[in-house]
Backbone as XML, in Angstrom:
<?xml version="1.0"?>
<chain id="A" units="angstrom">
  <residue number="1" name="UNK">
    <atom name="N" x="-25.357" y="-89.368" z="70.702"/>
    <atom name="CA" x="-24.301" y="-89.760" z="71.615"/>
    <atom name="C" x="-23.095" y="-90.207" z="70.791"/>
  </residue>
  <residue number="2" name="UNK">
    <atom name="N" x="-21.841" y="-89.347" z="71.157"/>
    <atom name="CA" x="-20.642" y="-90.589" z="70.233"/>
    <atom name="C" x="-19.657" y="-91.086" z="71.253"/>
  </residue>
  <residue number="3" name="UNK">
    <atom name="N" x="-19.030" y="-91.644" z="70.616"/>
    <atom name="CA" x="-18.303" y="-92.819" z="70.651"/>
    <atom name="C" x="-17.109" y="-92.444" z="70.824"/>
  </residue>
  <residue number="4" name="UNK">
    <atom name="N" x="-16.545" y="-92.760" z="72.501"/>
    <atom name="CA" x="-15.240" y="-92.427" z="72.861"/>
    <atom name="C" x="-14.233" y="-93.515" z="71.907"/>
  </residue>
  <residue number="5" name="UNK">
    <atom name="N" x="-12.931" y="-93.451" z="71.338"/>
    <atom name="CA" x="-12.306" y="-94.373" z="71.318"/>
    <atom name="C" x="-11.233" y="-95.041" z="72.610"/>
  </residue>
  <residue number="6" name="UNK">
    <atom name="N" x="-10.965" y="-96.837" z="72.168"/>
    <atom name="CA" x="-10.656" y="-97.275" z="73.245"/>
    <atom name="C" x="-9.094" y="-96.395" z="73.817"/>
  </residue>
  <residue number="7" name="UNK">
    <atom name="N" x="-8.100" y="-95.816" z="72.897"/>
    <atom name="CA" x="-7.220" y="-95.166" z="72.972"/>
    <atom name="C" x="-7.431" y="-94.038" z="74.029"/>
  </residue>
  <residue number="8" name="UNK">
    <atom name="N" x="-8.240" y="-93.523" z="73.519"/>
    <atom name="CA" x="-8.692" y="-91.854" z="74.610"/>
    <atom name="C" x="-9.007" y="-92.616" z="75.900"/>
  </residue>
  <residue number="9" name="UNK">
    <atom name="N" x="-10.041" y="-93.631" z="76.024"/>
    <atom name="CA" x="-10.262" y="-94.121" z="77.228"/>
    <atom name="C" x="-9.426" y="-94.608" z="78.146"/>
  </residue>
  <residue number="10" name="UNK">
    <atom name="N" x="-8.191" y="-95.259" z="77.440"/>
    <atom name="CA" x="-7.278" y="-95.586" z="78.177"/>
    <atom name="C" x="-6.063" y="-94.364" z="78.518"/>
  </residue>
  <residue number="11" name="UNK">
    <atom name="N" x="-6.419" y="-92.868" z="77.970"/>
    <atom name="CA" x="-5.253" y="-91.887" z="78.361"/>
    <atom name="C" x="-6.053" y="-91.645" z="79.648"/>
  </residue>
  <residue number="12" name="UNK">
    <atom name="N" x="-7.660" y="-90.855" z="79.600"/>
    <atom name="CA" x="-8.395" y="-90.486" z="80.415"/>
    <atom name="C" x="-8.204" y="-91.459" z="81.210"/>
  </residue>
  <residue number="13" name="UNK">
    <atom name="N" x="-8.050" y="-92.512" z="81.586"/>
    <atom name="CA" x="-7.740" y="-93.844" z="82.843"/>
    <atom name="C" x="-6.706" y="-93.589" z="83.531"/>
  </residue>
  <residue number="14" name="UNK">
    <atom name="N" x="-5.608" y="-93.301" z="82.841"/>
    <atom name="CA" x="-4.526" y="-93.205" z="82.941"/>
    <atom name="C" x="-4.275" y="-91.806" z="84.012"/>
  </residue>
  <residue number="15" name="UNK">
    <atom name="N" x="-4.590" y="-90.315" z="83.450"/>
    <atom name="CA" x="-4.774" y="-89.283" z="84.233"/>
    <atom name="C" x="-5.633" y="-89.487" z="85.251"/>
  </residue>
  <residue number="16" name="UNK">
    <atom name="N" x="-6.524" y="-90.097" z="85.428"/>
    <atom name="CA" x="-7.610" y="-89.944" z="86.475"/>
    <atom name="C" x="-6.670" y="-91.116" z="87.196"/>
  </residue>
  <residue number="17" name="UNK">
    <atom name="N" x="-6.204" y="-91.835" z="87.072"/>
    <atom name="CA" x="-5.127" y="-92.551" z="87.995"/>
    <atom name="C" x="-4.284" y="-92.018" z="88.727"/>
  </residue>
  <residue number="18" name="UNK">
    <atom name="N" x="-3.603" y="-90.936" z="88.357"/>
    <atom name="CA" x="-2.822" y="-90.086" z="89.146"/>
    <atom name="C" x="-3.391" y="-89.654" z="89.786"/>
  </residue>
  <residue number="19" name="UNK">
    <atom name="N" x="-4.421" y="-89.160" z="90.050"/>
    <atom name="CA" x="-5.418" y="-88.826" z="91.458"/>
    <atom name="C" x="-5.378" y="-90.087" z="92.374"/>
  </residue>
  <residue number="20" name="UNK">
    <atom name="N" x="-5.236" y="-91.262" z="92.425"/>
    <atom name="CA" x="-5.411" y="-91.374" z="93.448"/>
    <atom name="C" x="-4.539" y="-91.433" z="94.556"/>
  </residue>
  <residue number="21" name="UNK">
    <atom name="N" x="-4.779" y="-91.188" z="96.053"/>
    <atom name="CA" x="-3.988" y="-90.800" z="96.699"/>
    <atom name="C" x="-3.994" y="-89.868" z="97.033"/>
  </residue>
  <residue number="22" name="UNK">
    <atom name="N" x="-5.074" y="-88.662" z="95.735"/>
    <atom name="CA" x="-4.260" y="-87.411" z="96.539"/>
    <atom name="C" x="-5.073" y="-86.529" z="96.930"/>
  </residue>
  <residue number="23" name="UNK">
    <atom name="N" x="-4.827" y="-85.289" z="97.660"/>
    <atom name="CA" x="-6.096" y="-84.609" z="98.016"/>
    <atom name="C" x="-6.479" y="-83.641" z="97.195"/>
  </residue>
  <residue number="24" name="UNK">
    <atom name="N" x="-8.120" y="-82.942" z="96.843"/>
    <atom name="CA" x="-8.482" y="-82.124" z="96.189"/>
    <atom name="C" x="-8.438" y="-80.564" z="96.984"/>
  </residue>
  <residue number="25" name="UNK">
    <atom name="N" x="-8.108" y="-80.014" z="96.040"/>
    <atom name="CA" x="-7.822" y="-78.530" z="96.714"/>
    <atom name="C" x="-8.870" y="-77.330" z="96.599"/>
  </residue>
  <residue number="26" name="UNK">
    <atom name="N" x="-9.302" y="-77.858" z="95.276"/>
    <atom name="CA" x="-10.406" y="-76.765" z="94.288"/>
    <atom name="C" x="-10.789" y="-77.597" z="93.296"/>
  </residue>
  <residue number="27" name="UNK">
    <atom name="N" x="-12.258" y="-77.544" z="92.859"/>
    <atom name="CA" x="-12.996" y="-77.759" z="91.579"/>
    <atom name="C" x="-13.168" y="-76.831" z="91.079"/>
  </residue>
  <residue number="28" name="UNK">
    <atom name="N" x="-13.221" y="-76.399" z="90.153"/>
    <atom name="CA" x="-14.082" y="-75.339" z="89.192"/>
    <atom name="C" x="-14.388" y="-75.832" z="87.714"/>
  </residue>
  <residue number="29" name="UNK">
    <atom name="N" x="-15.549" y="-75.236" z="87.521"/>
    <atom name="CA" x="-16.493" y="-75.778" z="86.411"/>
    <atom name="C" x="-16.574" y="-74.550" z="85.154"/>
  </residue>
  <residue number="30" name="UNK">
    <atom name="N" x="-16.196" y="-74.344" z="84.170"/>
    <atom name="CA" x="-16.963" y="-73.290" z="83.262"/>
    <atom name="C" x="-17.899" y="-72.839" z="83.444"/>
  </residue>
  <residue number="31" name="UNK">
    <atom name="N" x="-18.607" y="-71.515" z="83.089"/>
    <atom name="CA" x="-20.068" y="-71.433" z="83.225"/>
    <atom name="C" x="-20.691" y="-72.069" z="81.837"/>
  </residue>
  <residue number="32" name="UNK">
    <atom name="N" x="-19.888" y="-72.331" z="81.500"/>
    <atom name="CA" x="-20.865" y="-73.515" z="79.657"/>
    <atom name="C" x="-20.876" y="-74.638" z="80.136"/>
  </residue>
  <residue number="33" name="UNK">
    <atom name="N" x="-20.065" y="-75.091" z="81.136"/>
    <atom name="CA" x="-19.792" y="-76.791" z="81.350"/>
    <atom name="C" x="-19.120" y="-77.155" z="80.639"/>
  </residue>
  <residue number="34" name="UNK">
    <atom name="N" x="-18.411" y="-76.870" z="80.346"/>
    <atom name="CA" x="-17.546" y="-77.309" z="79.282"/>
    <atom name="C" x="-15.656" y="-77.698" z="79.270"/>
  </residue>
  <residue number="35" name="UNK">
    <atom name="N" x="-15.479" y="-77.141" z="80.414"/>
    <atom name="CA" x="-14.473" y="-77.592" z="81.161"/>
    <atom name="C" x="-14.434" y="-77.613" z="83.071"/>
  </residue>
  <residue number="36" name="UNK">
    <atom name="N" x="-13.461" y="-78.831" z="83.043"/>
    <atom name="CA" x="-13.858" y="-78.714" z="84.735"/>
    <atom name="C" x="-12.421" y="-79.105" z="85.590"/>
  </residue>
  <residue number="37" name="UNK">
    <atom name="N" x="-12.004" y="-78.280" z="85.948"/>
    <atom name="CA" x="-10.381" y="-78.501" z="86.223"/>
    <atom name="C" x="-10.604" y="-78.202" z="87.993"/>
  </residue>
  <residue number="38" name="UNK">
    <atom name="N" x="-9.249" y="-79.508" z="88.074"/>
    <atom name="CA" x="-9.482" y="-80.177" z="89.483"/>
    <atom name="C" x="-7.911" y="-79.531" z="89.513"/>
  </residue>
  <residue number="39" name="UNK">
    <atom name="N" x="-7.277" y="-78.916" z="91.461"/>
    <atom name="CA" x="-6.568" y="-78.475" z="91.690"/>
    <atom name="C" x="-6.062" y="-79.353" z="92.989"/>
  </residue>
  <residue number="40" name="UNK">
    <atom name="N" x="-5.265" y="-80.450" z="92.874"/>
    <atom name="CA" x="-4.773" y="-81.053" z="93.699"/>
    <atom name="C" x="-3.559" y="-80.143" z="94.698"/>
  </residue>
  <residue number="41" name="UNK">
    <atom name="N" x="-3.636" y="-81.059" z="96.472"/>
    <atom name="CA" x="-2.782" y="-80.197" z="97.044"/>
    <atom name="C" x="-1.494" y="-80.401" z="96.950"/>
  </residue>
  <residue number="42" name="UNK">
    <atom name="N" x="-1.110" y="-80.970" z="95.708"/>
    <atom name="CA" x="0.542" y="-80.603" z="95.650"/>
    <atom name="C" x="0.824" y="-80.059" z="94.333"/>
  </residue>
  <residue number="43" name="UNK">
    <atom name="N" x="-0.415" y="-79.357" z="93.843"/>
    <atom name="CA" x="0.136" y="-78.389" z="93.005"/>
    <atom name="C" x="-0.312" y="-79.350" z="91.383"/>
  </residue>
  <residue number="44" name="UNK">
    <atom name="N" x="-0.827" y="-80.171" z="91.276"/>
    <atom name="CA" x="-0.932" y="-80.778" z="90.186"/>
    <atom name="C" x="-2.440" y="-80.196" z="89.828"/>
  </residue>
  <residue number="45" name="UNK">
    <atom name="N" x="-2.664" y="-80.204" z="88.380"/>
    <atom name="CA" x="-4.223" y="-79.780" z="88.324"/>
    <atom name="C" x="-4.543" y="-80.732" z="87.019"/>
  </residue>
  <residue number="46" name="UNK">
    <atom name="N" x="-5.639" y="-81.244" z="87.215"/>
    <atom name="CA" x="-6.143" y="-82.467" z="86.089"/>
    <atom name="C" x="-7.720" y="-81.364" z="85.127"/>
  </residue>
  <residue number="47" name="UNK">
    <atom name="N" x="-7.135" y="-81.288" z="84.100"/>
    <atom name="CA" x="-8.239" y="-80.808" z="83.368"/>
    <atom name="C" x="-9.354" y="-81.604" z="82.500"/>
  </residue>
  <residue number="48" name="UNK">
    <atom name="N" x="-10.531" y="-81.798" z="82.722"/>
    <atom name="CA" x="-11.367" y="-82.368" z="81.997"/>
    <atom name="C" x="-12.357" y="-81.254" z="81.020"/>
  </residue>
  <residue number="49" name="UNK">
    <atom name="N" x="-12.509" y="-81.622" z="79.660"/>
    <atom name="CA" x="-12.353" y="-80.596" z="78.448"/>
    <atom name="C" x="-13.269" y="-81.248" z="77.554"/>
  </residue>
  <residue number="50" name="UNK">
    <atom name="N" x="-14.553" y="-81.040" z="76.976"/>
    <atom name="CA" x="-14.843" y="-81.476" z="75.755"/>
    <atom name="C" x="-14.608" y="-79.988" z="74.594"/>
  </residue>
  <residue number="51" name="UNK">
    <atom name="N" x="-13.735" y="-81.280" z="73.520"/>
    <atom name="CA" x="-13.383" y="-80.500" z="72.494"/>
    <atom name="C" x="-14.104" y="-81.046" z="71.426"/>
  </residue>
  <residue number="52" name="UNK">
    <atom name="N" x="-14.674" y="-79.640" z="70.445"/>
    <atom name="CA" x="-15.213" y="-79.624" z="69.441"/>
    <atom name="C" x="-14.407" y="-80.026" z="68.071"/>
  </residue>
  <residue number="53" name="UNK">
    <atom name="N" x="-14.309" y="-80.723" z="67.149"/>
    <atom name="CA" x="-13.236" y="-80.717" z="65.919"/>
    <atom name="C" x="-14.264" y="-79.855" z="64.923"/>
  </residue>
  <residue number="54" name="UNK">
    <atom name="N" x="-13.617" y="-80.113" z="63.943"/>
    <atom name="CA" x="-13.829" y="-79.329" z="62.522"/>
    <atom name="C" x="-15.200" y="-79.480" z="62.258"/>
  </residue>
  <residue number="55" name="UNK">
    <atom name="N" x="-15.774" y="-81.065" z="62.333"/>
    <atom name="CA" x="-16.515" y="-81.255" z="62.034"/>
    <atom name="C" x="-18.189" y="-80.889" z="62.925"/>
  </residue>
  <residue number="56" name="UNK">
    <atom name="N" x="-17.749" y="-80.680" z="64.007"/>
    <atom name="CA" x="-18.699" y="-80.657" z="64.587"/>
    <atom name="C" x="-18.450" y="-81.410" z="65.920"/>
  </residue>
  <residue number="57" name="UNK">
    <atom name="N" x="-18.055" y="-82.868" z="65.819"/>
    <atom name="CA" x="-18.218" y="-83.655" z="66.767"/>
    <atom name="C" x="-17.277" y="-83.555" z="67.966"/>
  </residue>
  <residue number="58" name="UNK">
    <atom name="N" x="-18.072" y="-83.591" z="69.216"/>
    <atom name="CA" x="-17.555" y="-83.702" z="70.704"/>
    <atom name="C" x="-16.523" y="-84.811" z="71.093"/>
  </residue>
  <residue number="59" name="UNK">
    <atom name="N" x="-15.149" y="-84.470" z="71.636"/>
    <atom name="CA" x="-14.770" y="-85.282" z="71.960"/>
    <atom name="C" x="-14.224" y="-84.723" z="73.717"/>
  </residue>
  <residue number="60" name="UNK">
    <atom name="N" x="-14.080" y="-86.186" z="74.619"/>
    <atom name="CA" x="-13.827" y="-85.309" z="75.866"/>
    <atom name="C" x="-11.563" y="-85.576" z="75.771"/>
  </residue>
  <residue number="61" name="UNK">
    <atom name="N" x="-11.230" y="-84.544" z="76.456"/>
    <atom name="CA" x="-9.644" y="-84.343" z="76.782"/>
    <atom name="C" x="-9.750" y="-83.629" z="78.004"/>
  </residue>
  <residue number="62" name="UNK">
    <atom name="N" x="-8.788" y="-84.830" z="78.395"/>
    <atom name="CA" x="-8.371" y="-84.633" z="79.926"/>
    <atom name="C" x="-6.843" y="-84.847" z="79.885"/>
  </residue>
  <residue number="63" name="UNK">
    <atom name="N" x="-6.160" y="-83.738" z="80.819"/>
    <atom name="CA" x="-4.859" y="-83.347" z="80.511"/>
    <atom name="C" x="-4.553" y="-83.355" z="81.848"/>
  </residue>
  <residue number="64" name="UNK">
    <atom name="N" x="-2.950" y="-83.888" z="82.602"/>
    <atom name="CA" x="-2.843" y="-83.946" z="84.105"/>
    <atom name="C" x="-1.781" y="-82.898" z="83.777"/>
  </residue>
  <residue number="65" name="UNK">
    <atom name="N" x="-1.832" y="-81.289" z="84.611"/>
    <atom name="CA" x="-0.537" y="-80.679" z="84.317"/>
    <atom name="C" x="0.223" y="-80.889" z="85.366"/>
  </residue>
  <residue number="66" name="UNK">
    <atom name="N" x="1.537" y="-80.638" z="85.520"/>
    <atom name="CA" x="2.399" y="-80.542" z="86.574"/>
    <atom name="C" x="2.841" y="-79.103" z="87.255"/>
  </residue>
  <residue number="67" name="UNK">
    <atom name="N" x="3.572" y="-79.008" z="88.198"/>
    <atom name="CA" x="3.118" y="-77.523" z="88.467"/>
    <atom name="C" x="5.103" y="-77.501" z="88.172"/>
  </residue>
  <residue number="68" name="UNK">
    <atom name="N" x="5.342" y="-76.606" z="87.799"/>
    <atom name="CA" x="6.542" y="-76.002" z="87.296"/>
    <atom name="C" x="8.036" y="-76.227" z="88.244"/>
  </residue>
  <residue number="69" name="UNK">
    <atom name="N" x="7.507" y="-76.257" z="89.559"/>
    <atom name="CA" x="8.956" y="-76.362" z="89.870"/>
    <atom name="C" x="9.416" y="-78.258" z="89.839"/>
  </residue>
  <residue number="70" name="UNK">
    <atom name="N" x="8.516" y="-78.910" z="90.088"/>
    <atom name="CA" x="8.778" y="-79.900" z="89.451"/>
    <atom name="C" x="9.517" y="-80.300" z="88.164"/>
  </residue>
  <residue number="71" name="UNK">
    <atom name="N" x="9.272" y="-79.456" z="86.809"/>
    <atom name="CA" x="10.348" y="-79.452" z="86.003"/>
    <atom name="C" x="11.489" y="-78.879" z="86.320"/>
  </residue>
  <residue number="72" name="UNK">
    <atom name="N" x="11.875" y="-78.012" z="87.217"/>
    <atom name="CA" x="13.046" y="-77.366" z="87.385"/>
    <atom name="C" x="13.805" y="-79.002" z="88.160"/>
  </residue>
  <residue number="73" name="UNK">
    <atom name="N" x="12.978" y="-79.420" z="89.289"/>
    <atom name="CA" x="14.224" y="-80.532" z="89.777"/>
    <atom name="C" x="14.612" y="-81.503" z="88.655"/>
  </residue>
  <residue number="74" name="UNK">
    <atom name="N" x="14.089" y="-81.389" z="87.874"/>
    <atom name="CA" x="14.140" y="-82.546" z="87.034"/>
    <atom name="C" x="15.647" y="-81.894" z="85.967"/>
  </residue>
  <residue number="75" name="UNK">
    <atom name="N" x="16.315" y="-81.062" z="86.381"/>
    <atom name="CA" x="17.282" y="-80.524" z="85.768"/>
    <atom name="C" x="16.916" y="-79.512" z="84.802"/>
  </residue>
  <residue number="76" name="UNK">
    <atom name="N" x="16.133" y="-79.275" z="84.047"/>
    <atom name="CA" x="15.730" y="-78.302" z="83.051"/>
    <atom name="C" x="16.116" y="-77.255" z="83.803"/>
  </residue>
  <residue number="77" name="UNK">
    <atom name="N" x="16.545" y="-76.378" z="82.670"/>
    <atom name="CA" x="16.884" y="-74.849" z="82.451"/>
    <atom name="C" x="15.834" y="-73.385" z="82.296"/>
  </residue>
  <residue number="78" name="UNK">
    <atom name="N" x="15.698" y="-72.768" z="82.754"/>
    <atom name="CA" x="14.665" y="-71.426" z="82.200"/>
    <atom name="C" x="16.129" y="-70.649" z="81.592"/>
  </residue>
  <residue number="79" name="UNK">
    <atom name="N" x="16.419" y="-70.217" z="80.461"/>
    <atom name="CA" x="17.230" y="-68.973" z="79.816"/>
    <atom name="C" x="16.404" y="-68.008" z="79.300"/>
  </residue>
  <residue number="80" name="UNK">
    <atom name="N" x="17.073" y="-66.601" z="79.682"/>
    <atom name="CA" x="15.734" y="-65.890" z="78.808"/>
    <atom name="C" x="17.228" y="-65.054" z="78.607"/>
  </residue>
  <residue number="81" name="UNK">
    <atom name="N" x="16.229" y="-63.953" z="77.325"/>
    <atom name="CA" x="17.101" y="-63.496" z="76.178"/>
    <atom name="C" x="16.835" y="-62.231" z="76.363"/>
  </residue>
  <residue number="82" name="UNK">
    <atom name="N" x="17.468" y="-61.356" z="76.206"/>
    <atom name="CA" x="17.907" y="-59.790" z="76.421"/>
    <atom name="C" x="16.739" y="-58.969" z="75.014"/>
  </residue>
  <residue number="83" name="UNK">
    <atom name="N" x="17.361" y="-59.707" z="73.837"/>
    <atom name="CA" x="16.062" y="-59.271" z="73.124"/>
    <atom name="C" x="17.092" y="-58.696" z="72.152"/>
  </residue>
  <residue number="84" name="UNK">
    <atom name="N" x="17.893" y="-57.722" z="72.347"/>
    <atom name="CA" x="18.898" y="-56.532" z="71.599"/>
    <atom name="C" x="19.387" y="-56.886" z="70.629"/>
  </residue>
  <residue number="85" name="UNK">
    <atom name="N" x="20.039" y="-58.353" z="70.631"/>
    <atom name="CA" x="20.595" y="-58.732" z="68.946"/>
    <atom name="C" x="22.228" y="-58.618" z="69.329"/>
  </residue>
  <residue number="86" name="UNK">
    <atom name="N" x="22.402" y="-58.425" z="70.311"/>
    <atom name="CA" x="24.011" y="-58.436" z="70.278"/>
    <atom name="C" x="24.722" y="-59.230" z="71.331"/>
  </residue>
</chain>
């Protein structure tokens, strides 16, 4: 068994906090188990992840994404590039 640190515990607190309040839309699980990503109904999806390092050892990462047009209100730009060079 290892040993979460108190740092990770308090990000994973932190994401699983933003759930509350809100409703679940979809679970889905890996077929390894190995990841298990939750699809909230406003478009947010919280991923829970154990990652392997170099060494061998398991650690779990959980990531809250946002769903994209949310960055657009937030003022950000999409530019895209022609490619040609001129």
């Amino acid at each position: 068994m290892s040993v979460t640190s108190l740092q990770d515990l308090r990000r994973i607190a932190e994401a699983v906090g933003h759930l509350r309040g809100q409703t679940v839309q979809d679970v889905e699980v890996r077929s390894d188990c190995r990841s298990l990503r939750i699809t909230l109904t406003d478009g947010q999806i919280l991923l829970v992840s154990v990652i392997t390092d170099e060494s061998g050892k398991a650690r779990l990462d959980v990531d809250l994404l946002h769903p994209l047009v949310e960055a657009a209100a937030q003022g950000q730009l999409e530019v895209s590039f022609d490619g040609d060079g001129n």
